[in-house]
N, CA, C and O atoms as a Maestro MAE file, in Angstrom:
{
 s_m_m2io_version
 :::
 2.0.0
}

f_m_ct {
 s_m_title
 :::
 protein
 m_atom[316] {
  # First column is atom index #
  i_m_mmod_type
  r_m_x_coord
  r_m_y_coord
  r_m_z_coord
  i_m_residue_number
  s_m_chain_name
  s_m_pdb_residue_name
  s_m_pdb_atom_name
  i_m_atomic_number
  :::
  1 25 97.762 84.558 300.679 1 A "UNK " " N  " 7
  2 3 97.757 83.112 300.702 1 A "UNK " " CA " 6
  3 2 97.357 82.662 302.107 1 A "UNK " " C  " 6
  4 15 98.003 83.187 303.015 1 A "UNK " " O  " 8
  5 25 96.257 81.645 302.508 2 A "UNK " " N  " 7
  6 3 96.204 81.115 303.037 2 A "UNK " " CA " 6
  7 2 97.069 80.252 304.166 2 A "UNK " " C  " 6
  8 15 98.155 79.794 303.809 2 A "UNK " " O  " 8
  9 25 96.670 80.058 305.329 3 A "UNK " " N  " 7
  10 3 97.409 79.264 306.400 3 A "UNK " " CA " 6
  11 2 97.988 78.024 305.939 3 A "UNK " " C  " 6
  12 15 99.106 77.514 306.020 3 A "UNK " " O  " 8
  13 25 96.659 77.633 305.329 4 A "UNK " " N  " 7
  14 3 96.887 76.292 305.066 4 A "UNK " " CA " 6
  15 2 97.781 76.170 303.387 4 A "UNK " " C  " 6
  16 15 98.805 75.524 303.170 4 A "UNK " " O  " 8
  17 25 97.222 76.766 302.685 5 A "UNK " " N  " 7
  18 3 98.252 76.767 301.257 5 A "UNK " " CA " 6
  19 2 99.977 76.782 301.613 5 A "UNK " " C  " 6
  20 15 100.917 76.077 301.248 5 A "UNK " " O  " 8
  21 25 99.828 78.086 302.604 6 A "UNK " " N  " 7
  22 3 101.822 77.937 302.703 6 A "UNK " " CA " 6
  23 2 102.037 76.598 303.068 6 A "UNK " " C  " 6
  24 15 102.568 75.815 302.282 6 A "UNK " " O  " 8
  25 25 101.607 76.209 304.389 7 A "UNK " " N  " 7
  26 3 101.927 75.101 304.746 7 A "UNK " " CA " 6
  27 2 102.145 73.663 303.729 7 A "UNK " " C  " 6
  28 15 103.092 72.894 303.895 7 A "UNK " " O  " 8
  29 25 101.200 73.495 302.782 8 A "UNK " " N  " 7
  30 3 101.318 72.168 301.829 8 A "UNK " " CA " 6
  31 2 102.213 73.119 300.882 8 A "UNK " " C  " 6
  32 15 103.017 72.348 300.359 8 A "UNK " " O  " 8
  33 25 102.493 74.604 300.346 9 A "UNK " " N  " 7
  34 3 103.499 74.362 299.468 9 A "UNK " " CA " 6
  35 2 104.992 74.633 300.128 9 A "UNK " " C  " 6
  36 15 105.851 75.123 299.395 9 A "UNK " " O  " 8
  37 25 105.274 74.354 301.351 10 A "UNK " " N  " 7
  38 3 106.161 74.389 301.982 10 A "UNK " " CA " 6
  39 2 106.617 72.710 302.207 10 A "UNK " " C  " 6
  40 15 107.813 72.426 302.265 10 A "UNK " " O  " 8
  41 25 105.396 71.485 302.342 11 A "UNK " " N  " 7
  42 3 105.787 70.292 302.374 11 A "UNK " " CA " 6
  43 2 106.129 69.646 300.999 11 A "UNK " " C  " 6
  44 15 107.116 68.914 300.927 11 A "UNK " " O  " 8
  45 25 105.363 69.884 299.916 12 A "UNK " " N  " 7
  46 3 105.448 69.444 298.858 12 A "UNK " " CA " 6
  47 2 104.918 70.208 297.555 12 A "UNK " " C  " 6
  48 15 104.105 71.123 297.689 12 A "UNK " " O  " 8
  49 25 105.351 69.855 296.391 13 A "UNK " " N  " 7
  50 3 105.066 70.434 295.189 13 A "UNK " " CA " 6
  51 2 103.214 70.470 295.213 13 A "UNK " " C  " 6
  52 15 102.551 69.520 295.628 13 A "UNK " " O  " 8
  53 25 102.707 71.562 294.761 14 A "UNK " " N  " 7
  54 3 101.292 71.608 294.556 14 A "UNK " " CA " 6
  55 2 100.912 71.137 293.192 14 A "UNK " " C  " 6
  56 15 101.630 71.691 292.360 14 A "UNK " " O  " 8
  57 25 100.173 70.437 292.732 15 A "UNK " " N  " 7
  58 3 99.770 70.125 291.038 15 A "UNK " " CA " 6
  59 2 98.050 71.254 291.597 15 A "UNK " " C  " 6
  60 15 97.084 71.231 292.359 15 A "UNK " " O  " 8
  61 25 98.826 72.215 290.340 16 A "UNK " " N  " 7
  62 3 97.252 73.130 290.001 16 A "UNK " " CA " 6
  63 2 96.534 72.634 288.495 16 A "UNK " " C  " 6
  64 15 97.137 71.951 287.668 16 A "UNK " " O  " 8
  65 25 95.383 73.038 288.362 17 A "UNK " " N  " 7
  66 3 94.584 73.006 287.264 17 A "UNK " " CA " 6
  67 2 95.229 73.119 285.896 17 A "UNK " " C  " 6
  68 15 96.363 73.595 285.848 17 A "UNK " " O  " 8
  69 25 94.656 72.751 284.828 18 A "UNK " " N  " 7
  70 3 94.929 72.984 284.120 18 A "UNK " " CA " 6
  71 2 94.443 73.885 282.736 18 A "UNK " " C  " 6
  72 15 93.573 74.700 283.045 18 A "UNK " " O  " 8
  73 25 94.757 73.914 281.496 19 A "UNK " " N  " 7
  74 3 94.311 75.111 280.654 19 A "UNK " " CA " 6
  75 2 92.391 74.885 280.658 19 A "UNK " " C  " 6
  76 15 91.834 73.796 280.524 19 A "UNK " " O  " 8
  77 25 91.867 75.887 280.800 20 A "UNK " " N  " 7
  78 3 90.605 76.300 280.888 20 A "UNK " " CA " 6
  79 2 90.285 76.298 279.526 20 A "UNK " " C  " 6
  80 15 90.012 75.262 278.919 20 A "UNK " " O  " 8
  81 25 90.303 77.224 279.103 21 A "UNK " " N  " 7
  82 3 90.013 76.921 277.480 21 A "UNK " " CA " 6
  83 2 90.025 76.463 276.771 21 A "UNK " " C  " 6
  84 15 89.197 76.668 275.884 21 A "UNK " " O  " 8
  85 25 91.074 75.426 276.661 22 A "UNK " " N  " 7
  86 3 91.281 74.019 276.294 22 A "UNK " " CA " 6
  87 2 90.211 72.978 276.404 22 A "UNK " " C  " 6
  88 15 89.570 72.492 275.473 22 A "UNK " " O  " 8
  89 25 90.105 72.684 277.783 23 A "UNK " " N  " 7
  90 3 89.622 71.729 278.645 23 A "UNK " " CA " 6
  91 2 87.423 72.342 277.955 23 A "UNK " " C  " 6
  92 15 86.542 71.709 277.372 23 A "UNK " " O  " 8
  93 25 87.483 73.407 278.350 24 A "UNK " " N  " 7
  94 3 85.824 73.516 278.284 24 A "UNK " " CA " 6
  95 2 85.640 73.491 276.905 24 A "UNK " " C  " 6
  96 15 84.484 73.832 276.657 24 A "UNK " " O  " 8
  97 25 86.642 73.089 275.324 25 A "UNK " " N  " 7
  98 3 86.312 72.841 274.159 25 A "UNK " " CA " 6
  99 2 85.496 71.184 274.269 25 A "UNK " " C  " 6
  100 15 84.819 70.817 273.308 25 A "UNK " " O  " 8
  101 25 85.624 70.393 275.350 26 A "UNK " " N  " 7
  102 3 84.828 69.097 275.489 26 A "UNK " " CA " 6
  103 2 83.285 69.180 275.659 26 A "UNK " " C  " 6
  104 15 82.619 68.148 275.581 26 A "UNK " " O  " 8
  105 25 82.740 70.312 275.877 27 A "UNK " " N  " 7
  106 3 81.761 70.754 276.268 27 A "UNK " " CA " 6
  107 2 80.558 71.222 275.298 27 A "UNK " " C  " 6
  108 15 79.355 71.360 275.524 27 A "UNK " " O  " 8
  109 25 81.487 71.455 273.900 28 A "UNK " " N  " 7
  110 3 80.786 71.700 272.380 28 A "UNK " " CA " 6
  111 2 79.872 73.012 273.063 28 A "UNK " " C  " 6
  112 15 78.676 73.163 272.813 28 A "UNK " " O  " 8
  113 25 80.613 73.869 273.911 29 A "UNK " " N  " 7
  114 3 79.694 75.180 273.660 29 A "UNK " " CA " 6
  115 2 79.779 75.577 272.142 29 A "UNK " " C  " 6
  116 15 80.427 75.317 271.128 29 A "UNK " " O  " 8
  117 25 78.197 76.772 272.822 30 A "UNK " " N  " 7
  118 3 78.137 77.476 271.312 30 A "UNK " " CA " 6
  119 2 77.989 79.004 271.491 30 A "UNK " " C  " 6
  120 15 78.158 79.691 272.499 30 A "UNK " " O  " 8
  121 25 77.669 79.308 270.381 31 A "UNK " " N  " 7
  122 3 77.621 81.135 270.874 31 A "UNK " " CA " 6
  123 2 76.651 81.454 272.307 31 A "UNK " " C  " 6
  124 15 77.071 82.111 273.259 31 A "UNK " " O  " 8
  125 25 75.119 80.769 272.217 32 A "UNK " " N  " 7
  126 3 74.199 81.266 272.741 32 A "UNK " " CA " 6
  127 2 74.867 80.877 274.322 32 A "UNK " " C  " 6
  128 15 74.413 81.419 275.330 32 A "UNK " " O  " 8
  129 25 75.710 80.126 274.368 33 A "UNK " " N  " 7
  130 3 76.301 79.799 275.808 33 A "UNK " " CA " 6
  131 2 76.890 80.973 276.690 33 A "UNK " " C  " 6
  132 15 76.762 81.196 277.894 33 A "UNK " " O  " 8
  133 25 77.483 81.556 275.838 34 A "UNK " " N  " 7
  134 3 78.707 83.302 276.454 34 A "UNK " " CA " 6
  135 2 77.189 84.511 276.005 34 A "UNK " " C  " 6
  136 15 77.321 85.629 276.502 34 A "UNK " " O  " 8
  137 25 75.761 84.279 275.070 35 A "UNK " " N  " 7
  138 3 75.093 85.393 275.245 35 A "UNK " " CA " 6
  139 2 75.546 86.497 275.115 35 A "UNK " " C  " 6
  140 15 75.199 87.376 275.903 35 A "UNK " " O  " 8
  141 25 76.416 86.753 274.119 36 A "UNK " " N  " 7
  142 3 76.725 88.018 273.651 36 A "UNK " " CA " 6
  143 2 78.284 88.351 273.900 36 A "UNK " " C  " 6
  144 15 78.764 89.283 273.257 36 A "UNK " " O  " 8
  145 25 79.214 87.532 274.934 37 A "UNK " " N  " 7
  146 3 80.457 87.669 275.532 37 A "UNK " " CA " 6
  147 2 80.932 86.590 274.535 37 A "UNK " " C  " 6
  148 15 80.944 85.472 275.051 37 A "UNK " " O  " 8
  149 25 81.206 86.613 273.641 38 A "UNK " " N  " 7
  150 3 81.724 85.471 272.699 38 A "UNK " " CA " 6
  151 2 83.248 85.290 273.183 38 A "UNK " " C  " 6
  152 15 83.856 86.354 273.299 38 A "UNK " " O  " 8
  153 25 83.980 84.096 273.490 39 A "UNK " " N  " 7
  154 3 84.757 83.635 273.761 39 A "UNK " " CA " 6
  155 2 85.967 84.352 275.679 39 A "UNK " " C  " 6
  156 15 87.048 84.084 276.203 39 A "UNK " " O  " 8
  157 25 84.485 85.515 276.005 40 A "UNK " " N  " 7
  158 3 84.655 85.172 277.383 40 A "UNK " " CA " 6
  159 2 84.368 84.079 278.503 40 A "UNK " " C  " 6
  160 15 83.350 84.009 279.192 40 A "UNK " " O  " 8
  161 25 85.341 83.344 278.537 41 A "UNK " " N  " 7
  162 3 85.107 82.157 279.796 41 A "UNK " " CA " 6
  163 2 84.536 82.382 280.823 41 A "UNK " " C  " 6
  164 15 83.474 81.955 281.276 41 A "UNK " " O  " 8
  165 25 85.423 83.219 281.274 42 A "UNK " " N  " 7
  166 3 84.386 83.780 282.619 42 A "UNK " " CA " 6
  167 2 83.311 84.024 282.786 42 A "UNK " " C  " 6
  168 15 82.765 83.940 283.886 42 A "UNK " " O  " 8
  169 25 82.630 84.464 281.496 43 A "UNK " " N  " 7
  170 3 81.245 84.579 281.939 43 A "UNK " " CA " 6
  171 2 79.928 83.299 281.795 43 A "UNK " " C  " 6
  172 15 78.698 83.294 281.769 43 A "UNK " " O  " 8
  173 25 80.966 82.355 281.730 44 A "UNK " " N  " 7
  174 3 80.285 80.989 281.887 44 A "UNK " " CA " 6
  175 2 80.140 80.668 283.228 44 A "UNK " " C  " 6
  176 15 79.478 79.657 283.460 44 A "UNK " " O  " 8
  177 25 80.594 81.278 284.159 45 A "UNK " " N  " 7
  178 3 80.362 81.596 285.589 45 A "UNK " " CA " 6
  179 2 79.042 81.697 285.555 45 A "UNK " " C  " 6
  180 15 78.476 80.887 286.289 45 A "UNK " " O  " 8
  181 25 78.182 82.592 284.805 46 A "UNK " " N  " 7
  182 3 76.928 83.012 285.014 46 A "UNK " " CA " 6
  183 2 76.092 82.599 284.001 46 A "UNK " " C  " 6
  184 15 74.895 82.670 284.279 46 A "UNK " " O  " 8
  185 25 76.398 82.157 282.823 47 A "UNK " " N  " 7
  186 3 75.317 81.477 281.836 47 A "UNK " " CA " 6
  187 2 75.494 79.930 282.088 47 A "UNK " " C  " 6
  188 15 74.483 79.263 281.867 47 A "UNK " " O  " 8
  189 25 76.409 79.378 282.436 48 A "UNK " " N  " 7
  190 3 76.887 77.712 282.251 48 A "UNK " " CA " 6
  191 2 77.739 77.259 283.433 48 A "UNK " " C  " 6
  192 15 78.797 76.650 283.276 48 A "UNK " " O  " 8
  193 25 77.218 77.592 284.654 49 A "UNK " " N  " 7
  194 3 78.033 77.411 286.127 49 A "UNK " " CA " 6
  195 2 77.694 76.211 286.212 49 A "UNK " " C  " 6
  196 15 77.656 75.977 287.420 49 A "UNK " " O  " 8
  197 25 77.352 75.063 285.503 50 A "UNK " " N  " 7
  198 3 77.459 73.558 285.802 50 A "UNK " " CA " 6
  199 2 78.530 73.137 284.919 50 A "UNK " " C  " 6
  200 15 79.246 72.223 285.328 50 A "UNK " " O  " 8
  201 25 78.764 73.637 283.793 51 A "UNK " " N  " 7
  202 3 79.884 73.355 283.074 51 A "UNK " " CA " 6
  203 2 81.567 73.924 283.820 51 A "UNK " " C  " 6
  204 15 82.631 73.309 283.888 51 A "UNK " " O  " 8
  205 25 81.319 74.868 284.136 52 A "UNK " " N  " 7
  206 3 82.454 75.682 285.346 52 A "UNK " " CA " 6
  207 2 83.007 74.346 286.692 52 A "UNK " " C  " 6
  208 15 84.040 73.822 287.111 52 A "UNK " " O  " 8
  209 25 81.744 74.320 286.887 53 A "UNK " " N  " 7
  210 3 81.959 73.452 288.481 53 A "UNK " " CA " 6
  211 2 82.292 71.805 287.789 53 A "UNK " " C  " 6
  212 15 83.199 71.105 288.240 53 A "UNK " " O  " 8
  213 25 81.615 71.474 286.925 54 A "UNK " " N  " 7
  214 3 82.545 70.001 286.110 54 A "UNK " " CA " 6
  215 2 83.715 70.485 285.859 54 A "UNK " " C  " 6
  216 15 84.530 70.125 286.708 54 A "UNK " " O  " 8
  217 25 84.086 71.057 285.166 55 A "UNK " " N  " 7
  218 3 85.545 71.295 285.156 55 A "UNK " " CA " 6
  219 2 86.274 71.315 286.209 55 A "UNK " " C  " 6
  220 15 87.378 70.771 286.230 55 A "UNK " " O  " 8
  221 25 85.773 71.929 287.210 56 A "UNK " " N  " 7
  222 3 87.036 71.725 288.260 56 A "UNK " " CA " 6
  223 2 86.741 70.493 289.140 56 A "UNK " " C  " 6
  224 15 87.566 70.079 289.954 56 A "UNK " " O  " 8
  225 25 85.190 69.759 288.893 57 A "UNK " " N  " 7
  226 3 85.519 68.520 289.825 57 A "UNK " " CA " 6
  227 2 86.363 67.722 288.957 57 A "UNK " " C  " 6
  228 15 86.976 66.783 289.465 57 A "UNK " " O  " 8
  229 25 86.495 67.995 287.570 58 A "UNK " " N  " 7
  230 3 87.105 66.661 286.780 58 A "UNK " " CA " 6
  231 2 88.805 67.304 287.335 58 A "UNK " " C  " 6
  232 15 89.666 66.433 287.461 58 A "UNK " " O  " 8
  233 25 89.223 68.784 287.642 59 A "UNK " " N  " 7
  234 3 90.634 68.811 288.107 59 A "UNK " " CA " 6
  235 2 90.926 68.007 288.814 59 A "UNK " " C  " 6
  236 15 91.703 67.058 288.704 59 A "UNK " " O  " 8
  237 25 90.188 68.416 289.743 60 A "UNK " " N  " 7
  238 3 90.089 67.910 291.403 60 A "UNK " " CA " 6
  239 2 90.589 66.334 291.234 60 A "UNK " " C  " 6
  240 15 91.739 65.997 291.517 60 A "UNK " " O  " 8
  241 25 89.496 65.329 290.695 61 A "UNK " " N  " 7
  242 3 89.096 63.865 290.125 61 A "UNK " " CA " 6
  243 2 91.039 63.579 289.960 61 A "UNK " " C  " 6
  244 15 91.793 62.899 290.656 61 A "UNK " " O  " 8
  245 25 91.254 64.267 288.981 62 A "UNK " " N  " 7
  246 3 92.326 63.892 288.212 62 A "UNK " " CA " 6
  247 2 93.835 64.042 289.344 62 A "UNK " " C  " 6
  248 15 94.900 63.470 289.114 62 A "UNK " " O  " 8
  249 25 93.547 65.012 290.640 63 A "UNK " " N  " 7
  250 3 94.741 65.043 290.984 63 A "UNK " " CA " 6
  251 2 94.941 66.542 291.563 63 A "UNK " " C  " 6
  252 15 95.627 66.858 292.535 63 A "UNK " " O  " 8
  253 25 94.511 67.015 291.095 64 A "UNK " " N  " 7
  254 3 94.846 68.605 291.191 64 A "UNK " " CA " 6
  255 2 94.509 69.065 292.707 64 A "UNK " " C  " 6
  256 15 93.431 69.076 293.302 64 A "UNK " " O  " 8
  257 25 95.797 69.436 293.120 65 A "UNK " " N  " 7
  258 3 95.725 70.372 294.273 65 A "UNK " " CA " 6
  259 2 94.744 71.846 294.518 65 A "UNK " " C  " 6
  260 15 94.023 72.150 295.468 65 A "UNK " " O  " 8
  261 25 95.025 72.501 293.386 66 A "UNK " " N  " 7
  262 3 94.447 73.908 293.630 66 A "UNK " " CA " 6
  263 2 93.532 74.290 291.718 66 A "UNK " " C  " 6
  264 15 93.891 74.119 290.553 66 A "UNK " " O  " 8
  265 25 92.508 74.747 292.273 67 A "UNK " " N  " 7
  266 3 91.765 75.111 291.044 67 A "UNK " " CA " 6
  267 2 91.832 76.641 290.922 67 A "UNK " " C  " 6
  268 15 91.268 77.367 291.741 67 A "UNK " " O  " 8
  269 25 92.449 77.055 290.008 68 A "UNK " " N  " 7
  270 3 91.816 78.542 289.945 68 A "UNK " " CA " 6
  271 2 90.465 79.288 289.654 68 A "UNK " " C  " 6
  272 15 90.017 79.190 288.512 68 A "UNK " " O  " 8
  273 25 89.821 79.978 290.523 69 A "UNK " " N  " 7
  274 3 88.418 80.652 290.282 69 A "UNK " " CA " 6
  275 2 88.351 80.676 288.249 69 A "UNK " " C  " 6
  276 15 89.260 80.459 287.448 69 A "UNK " " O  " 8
  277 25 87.256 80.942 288.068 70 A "UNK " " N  " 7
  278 3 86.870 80.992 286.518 70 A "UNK " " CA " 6
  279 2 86.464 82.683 286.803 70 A "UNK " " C  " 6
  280 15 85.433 82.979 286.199 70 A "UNK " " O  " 8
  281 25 87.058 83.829 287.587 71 A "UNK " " N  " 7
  282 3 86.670 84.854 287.673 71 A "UNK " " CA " 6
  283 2 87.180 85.776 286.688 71 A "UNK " " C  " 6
  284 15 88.217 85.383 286.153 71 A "UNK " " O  " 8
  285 25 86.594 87.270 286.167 72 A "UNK " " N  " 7
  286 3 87.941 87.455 285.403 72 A "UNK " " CA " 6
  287 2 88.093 89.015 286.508 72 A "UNK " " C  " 6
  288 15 87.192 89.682 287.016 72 A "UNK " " O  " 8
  289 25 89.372 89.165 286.569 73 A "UNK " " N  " 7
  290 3 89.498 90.387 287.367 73 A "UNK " " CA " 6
  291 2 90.282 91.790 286.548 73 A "UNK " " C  " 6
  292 15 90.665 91.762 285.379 73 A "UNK " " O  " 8
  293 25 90.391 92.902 287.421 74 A "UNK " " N  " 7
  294 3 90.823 93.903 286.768 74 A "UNK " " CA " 6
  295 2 91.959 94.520 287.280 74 A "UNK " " C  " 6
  296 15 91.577 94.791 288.418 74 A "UNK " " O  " 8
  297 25 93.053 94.904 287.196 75 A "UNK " " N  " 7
  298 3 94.012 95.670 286.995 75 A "UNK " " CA " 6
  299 2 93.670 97.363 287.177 75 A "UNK " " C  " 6
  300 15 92.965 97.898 286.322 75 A "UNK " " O  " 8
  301 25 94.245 98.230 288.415 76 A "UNK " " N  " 7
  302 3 94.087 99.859 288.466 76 A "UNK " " CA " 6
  303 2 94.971 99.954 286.997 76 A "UNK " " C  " 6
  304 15 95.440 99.226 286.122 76 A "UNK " " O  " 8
  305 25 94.854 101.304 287.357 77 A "UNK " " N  " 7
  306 3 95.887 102.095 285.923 77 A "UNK " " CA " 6
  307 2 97.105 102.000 286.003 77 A "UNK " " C  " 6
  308 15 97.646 102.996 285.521 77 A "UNK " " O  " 8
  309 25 97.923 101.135 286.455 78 A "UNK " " N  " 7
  310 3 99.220 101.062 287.322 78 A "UNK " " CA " 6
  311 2 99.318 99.245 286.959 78 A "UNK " " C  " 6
  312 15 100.269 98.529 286.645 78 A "UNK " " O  " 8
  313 25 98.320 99.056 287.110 79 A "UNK " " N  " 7
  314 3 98.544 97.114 286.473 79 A "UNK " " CA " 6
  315 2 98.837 96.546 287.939 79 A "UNK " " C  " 6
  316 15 99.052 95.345 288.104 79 A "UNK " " O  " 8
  :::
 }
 m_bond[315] {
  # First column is bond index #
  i_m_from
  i_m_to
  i_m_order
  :::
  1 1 2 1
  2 2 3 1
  3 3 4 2
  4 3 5 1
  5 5 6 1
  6 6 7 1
  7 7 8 2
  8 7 9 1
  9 9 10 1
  10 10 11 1
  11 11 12 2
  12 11 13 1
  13 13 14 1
  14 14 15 1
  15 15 16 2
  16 15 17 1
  17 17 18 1
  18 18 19 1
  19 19 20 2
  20 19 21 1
  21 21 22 1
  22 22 23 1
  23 23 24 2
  24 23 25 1
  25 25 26 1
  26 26 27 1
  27 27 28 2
  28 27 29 1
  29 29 30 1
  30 30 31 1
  31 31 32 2
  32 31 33 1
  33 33 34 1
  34 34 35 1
  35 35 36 2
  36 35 37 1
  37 37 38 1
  38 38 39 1
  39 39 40 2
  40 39 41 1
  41 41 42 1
  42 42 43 1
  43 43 44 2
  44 43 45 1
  45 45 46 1
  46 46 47 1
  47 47 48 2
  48 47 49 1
  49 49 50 1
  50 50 51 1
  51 51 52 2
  52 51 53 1
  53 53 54 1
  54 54 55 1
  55 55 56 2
  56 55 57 1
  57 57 58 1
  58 58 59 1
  59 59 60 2
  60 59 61 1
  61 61 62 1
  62 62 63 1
  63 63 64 2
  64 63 65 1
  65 65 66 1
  66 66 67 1
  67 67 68 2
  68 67 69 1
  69 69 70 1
  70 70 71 1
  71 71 72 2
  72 71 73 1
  73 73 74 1
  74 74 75 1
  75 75 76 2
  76 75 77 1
  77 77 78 1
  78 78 79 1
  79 79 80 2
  80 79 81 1
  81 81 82 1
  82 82 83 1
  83 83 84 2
  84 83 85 1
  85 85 86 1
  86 86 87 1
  87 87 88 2
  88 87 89 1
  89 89 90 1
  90 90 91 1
  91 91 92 2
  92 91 93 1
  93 93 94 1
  94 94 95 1
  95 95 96 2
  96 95 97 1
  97 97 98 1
  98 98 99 1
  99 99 100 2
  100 99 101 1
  101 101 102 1
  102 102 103 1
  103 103 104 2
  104 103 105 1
  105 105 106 1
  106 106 107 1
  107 107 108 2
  108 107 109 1
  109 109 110 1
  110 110 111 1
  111 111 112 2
  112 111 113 1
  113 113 114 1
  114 114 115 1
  115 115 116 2
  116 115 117 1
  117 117 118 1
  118 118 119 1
  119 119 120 2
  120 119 121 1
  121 121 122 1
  122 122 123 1
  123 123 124 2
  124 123 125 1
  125 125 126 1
  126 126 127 1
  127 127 128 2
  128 127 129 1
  129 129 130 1
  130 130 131 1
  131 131 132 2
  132 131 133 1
  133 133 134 1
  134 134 135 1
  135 135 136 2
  136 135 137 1
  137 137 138 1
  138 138 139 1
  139 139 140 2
  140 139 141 1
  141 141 142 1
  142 142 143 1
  143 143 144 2
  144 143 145 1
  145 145 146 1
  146 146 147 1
  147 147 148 2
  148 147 149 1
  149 149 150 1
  150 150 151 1
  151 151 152 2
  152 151 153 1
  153 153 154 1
  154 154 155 1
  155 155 156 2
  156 155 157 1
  157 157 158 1
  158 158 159 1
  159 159 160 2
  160 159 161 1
  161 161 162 1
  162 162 163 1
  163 163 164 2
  164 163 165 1
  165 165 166 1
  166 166 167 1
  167 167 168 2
  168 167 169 1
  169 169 170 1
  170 170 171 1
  171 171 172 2
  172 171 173 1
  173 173 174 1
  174 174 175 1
  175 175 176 2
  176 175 177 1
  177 177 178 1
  178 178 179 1
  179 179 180 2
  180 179 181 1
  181 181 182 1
  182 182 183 1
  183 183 184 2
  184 183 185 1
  185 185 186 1
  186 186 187 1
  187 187 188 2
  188 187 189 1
  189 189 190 1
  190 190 191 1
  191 191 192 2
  192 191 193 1
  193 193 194 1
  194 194 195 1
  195 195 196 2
  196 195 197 1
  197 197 198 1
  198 198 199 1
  199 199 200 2
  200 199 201 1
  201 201 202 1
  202 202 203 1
  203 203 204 2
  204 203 205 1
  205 205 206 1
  206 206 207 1
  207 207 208 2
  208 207 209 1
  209 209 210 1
  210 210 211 1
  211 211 212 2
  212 211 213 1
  213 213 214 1
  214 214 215 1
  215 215 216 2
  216 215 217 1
  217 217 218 1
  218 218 219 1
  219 219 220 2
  220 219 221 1
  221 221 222 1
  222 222 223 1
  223 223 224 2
  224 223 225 1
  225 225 226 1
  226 226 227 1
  227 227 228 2
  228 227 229 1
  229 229 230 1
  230 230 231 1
  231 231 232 2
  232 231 233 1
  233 233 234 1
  234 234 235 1
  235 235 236 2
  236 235 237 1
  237 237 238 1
  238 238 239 1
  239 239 240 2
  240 239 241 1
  241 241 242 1
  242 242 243 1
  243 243 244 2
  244 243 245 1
  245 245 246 1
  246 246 247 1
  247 247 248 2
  248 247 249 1
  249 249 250 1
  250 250 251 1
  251 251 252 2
  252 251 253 1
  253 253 254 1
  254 254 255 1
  255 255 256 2
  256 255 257 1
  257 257 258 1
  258 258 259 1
  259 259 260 2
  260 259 261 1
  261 261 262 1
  262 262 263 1
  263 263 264 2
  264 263 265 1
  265 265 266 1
  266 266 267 1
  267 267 268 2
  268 267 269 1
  269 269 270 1
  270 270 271 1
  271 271 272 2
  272 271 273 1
  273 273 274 1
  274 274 275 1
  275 275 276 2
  276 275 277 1
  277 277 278 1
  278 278 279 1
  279 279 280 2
  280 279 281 1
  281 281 282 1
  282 282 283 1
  283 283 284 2
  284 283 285 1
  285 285 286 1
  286 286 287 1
  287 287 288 2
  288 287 289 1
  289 289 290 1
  290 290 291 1
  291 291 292 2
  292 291 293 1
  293 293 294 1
  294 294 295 1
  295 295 296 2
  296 295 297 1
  297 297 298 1
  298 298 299 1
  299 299 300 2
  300 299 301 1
  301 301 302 1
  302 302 303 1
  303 303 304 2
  304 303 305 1
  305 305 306 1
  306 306 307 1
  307 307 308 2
  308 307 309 1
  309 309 310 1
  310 310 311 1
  311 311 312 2
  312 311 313 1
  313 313 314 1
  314 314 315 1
  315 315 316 2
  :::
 }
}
């Protein structure tokens, strides 16, 4: 965590983002959008990164302190 993150969640409550999957059903994707990753989000990172980056300016817009990346990550064998 960041310098600056401790510090604001040390002064006050943070409001983060909200459900992703939810939120990008406004968007009326379709299959050809994920290109073969059907109902991976993340990889709208790389087919639909204007739909990604609206979403989090509309967080942002609305209030939201912290956006979480649209990345998806991995876990060793140990989790």
């Amino acid at each position: 965590m960041n310098k600056e993150l401790k510090k604001a969640v040390k002064e006050r409550i943070l409001i983060f983002d909200g459900a992703l999957g939810t939120y990008l059903g406004k968007f009326g994707l379709v299959h050809g959008d994920f290109k073969g990753h059907e109902g991976l989000n993340e990889y709208l990172s790389v087919s639909r990164p204007e739909v990604i980056k609206q979403t989090h300016s509309d967080y942002l817009a609305a209030g939201a302190d912290v956006v979480e990346t649209n990345t998806q990550y991995l876990l060793g064998e140990t989790g």
